[in-house]
N, C-alpha and C positions, 0 to 999 in steps of 0.2 A: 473564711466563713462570712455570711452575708450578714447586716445586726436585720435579727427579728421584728416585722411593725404588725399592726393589724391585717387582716384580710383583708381585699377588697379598695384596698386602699391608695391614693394615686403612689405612696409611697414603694407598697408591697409593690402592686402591678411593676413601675421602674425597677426595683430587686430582683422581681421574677424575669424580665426581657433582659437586663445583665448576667442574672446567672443564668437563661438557657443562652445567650451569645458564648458564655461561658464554657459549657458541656458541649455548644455547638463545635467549639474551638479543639475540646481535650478529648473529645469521644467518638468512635466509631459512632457510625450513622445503624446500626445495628443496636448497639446498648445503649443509643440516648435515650430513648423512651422510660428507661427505669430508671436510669443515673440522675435525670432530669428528674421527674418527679420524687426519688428518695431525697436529692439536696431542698427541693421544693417545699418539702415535706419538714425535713431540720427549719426552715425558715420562719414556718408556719405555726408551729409547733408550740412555742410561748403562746401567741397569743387567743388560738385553737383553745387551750388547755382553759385559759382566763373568762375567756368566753365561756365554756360550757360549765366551768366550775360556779359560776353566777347561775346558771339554768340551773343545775345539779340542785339550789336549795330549795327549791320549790316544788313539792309532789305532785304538784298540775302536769309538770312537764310530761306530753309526749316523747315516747322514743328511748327516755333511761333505761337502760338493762340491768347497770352496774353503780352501786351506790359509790358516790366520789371516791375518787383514792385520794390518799395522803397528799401527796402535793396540791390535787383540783378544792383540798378543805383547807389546805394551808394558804392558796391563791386566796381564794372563797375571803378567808376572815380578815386578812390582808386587806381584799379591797372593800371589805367592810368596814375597817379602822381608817381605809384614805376618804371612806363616804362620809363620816362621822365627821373626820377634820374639815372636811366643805363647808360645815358651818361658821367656822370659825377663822380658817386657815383663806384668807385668797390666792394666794401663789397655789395653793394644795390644790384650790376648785379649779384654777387655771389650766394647771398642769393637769387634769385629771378629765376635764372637758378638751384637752387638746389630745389625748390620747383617745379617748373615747369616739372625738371626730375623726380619728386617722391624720390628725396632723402632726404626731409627735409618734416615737415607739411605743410600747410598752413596757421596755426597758428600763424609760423615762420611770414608770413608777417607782422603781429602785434603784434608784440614784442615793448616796447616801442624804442627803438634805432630804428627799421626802424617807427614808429611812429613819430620821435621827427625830423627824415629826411624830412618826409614829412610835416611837417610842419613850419620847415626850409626853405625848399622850396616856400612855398607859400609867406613866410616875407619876401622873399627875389627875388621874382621876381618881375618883372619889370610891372608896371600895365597896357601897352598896352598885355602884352601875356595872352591867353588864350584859356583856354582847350575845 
């Protein structure tokens, strides 16, 4: 399986030209069209999700049908506990602008080190503040 980056990305793009050389290689020329886009789709799929769970908070948004699900509110507050550490944290803004430009995964953001920040954070804040 391919690791998940952003959309769009010079990253993803090289991902996606290896894995249809890929299906090019293991698949009838008949069912590449769906094999290809269903593995496409596995790839995408993080960061699709992280993406729109950000849109999801804002009732402005165009185009919502369906109020977030469980995981797009669990992404959601997650990258709201990595926004919060930017202040404070540089490694945290670093990591989290290199993900943002497409120069790192997504993955990156759960790594256990940015894991262990965020929950650093929470022992350690103040129990009037809240997200």
């Amino acid at each position: 399986m391919v690791e998940s980056v952003w959309l769009g990305s010079p990253v993803s793009i090289r991902i996606g030209a290896i894995l249809l050389r890929q299906c090019l290689q293991e698949t009838a020329l008949t069912e590449l069209p769906s094999r290809f886009q269903k593995e496409l789709a596995k790839v995408n799929a993080t960061p699709w999700i992280a993406a729109t769970s950000q849109d999801a908070k804002y009732p402005s948004v165009k185009g919502l049908t369906q109020p977030p699900t469980l995981p797009e509110q669990a992404i959601g507050w997650y990258m709201d506990q990595l926004i919060q550490l930017t202040t404070k944290e540089p490694q945290v803004t670093l990591v989290l602008f290199n993900v943002f430009h497409m120069v790192q995964s997504s993955g990156t953001l759960f790594q256990p080190l940015m894991l262990f920040r965020v929950i650093q954070q929470l022992l350690t804040r103040p129990l009037w503040f809240s997200t």
